[in-house]
C-alpha positions as CSV (number, residue, x, y, z in Angstrom):
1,X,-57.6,45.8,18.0
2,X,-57.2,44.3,14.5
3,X,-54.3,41.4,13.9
4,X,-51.4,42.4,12.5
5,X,-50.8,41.6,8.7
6,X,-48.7,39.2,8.7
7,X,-46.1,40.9,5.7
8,X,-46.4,43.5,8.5
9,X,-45.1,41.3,11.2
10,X,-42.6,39.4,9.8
11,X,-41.0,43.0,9.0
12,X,-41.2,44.0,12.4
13,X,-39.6,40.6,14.0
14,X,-37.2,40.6,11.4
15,X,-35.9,43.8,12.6
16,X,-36.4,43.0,15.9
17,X,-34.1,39.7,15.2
18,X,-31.6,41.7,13.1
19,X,-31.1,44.4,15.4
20,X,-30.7,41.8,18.9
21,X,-28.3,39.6,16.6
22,X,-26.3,42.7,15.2
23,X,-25.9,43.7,18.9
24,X,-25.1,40.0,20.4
25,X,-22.5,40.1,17.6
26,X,-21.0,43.4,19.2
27,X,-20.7,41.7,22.1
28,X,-18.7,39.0,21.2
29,X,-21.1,35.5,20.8
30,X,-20.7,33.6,17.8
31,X,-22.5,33.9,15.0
32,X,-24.4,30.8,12.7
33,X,-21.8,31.6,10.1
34,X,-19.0,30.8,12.5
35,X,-20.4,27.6,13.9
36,X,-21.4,26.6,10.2
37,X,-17.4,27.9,9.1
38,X,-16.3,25.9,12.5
39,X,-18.2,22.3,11.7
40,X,-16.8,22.8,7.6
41,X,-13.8,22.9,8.6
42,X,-13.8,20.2,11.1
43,X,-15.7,18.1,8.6
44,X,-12.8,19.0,6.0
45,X,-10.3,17.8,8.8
46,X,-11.4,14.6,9.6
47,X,-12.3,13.8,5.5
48,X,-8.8,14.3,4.9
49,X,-7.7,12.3,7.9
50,X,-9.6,9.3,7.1
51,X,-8.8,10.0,3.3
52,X,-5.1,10.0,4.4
53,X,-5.4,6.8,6.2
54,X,-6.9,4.9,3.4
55,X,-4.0,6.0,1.1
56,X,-1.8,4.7,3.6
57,X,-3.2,1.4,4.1
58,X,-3.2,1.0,0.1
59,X,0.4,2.0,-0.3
60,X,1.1,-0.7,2.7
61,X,-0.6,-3.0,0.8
62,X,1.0,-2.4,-2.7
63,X,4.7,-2.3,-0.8
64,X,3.7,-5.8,0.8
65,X,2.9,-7.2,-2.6
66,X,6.1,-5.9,-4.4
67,X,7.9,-7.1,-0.9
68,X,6.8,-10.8,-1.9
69,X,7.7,-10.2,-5.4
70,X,11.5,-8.8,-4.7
71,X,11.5,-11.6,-2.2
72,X,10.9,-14.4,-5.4
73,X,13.4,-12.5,-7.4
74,X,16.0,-12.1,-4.8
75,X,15.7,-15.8,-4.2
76,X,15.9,-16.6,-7.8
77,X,18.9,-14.4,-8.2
78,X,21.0,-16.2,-5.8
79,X,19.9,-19.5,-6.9
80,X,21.4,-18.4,-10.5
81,X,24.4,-17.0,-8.5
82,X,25.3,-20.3,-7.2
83,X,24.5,-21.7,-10.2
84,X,26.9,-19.3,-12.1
85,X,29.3,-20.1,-9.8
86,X,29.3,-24.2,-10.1
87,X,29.5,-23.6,-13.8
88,X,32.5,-22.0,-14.2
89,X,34.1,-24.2,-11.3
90,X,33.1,-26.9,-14.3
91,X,34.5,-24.9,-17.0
92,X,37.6,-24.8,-15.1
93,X,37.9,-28.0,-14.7
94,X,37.3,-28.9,-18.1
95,X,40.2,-26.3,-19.2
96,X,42.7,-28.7,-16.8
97,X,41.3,-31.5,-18.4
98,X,41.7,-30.2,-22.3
99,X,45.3,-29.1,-20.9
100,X,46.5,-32.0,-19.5
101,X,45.1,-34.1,-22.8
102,X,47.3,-31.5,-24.9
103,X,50.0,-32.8,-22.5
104,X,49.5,-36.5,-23.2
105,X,49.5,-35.8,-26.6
106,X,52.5,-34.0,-26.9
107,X,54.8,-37.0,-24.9
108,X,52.8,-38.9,-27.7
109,X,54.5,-37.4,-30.1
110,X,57.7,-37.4,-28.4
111,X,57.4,-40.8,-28.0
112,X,56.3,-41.1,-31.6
113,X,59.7,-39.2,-32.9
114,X,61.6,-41.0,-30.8
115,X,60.4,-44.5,-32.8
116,X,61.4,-42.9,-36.0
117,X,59.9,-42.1,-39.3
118,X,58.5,-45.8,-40.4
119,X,56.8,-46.7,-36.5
120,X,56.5,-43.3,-35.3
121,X,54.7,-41.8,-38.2
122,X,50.9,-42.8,-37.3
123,X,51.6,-41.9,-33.6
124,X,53.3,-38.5,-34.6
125,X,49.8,-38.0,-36.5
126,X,47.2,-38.8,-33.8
127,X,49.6,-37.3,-31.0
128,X,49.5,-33.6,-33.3
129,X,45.4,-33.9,-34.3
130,X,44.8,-34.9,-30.1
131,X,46.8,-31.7,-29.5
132,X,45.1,-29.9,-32.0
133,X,41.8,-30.7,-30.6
134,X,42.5,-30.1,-27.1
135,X,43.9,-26.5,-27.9
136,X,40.6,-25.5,-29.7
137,X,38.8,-27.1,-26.6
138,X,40.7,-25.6,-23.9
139,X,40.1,-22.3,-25.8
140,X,36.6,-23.1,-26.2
141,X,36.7,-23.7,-22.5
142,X,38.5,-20.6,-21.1
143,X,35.6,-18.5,-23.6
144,X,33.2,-19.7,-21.8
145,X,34.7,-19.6,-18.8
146,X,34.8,-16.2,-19.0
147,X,31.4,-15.8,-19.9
148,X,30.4,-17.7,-16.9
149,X,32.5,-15.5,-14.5
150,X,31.1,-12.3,-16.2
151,X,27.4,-13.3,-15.6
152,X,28.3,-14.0,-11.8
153,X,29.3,-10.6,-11.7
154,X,26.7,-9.0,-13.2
155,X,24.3,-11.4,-10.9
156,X,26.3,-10.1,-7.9
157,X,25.5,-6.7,-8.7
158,X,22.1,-7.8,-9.4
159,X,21.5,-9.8,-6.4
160,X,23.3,-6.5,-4.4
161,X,20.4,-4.1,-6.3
162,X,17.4,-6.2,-5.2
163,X,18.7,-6.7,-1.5
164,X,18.5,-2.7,-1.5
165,X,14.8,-2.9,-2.8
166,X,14.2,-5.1,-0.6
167,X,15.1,-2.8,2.5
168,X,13.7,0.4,1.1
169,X,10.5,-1.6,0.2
170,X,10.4,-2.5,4.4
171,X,11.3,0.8,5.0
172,X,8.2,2.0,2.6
173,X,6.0,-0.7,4.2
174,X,7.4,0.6,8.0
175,X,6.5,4.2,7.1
176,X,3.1,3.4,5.7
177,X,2.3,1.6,8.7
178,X,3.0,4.2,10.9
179,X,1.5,7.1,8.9
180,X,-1.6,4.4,8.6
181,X,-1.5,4.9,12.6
182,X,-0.9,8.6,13.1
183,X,-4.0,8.5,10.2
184,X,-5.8,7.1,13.0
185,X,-4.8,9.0,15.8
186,X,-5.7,12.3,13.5
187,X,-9.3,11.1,13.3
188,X,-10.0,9.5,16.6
189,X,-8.8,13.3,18.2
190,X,-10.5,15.4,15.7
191,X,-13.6,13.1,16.7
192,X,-12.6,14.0,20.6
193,X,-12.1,17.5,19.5
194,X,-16.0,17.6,17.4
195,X,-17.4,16.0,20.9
196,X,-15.5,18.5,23.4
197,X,-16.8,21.3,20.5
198,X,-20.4,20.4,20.8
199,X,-20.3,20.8,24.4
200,X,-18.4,23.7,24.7
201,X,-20.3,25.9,22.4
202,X,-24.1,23.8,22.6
203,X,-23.9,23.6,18.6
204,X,-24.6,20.9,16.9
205,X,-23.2,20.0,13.3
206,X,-26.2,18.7,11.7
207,X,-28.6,21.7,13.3
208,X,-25.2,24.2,12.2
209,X,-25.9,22.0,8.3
210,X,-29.7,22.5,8.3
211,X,-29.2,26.3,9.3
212,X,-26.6,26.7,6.6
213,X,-28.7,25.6,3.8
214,X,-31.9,26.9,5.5
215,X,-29.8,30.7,4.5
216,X,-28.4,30.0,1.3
217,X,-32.2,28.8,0.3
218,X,-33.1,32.5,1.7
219,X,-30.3,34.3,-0.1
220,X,-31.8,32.2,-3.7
221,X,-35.3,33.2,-2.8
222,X,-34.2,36.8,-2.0
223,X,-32.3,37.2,-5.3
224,X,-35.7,35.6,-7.2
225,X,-37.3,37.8,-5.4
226,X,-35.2,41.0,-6.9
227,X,-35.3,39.5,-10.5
228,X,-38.8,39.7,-10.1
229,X,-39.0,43.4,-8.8
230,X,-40.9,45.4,-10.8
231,X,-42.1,42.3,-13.5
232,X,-45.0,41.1,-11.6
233,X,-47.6,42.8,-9.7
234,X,-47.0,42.7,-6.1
235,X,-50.1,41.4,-5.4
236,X,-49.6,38.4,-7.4
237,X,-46.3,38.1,-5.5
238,X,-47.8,38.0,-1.9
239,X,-50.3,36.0,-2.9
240,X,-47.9,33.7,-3.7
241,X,-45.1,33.8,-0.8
242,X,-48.4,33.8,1.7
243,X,-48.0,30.2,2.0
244,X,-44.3,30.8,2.9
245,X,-44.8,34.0,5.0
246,X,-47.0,33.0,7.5
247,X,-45.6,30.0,9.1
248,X,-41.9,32.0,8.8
249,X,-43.6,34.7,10.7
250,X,-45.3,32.0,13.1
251,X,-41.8,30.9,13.8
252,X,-40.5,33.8,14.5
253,X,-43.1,35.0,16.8
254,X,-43.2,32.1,18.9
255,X,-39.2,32.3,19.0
256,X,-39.8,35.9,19.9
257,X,-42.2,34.8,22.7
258,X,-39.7,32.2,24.2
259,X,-36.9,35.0,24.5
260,X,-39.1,37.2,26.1
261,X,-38.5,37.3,30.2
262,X,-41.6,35.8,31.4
263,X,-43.9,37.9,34.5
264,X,-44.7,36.2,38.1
């Protein structure tokens, strides 16, 4: 009995393959397509869970520099606070002074009039210039004083704003930690979960991968092989998938031998 063609027998265990797949379907195994649509996903999964960790651990890292940063200013801020605070303590003091010369000055004067015109004159004269003076500088004084107490306030309100940045910034560092660690937990089960998978179903991801691209090269060669219907003669077109079609239909054959229930 002559060998089969081989064109002739890969049609036949093609059919043979289609028509024991298309039933194991019906009865309810899995198909390539849903162990290749299972492993995406889970693939997808656990790049977006390791993805999500690594944007966690940046944004911890960003909130612990701008932690240190708020830290500075907030120290800075109540350094200038204190500060503020001396100054216009000065100032204050420099007001009683100014007042209290204004004082002097005046019982100059007094003291002055109460001499009379001829030796009472020059005194009169320094006692209302020393009054003079001190008036513009306890004005002068109280100005700035003002000033002074104005910026504390605004550096209490300042100091107030960065103590609030300060706790959302550890509440942004808490929360990134702990998303950083649910991250991990994501991974480490979807890991578990790809393990427990594998056994459960005997596919593997990288076979499921190989088998996946093995089709979509058929579907491409299939579709050349349309474009080309009726363009080239078909025995230029055998002659030139022979070197594919024989070890395909090899493969097949020996796969067809394997599932066959052997005979004691």
């Amino acid at each position: 009995m002559s060998a089969e063609p081989p064109k002739q027998r890969l049609l036949r265990l093609l059919r043979r393959t289609s028509k024991s797949s298309g039933g194991a379907r019906g009865n309810g195994e899995r198909s390539t397509a849903d162990d290749s649509a299972l492993w995406s996903a889970h693939e997808r999964a656990l790049v977006r869970a390791r993805d999500a960790g690594s944007a966690a651990q940046r944004i911890a890292s960003t909130a612990a520099r701008q932690r240190a940063a708020i830290d500075a200013v907030a120290d800075r801020t109540h350094a200038l606070s204190s500060r503020a605070a001396e100054l216009q303590a000065g100032f204050a003091r420099v007001l009683d002074a100014f007042e209290r010369l204004g004082l002097v000055a005046l019982n100059a004067g007094l003291e002055g009039a109460r001499l009379g015109e001829t030796e009472g004159r020059q005194l009169g004269l320094v006692s209302d210039e020393v009054r003079a003076q001190s008036s513009r500088g306890a004005d002068a004084a109280r100005e700035l004083g003002t000033g002074i107490g104005q910026l504390a306030t605004e550096l209490a309100v300042l100091e107030s704003n960065v103590n609030q940045a300060q706790v959302v910034v550890a509440e942004v560092t808490q929360d990134s930690a702990r998303a950083a660690g649910a991250a991990s937990d994501a991974e480490a089960a979807l890991l578990d979960i790809g393990e427990r998978v594998k056994k459960a179903t005997g596919s593997d991801p990288e076979a499921v991968r190989a088998i996946a691209e093995a089709s979509e090269r058929a579907r491409a060669l299939v579709a050349s092989l349309a474009a080309l219907s009726g363009k080239v003669p078909r025995t230029m077109l055998i002659s030139a998938l022979r070197p594919a079609i024989e070890p395909l239909a090899r493969i097949l054959a020996d796969e067809e031998r394997e599932a066959e229930p052997k005979l004691e």
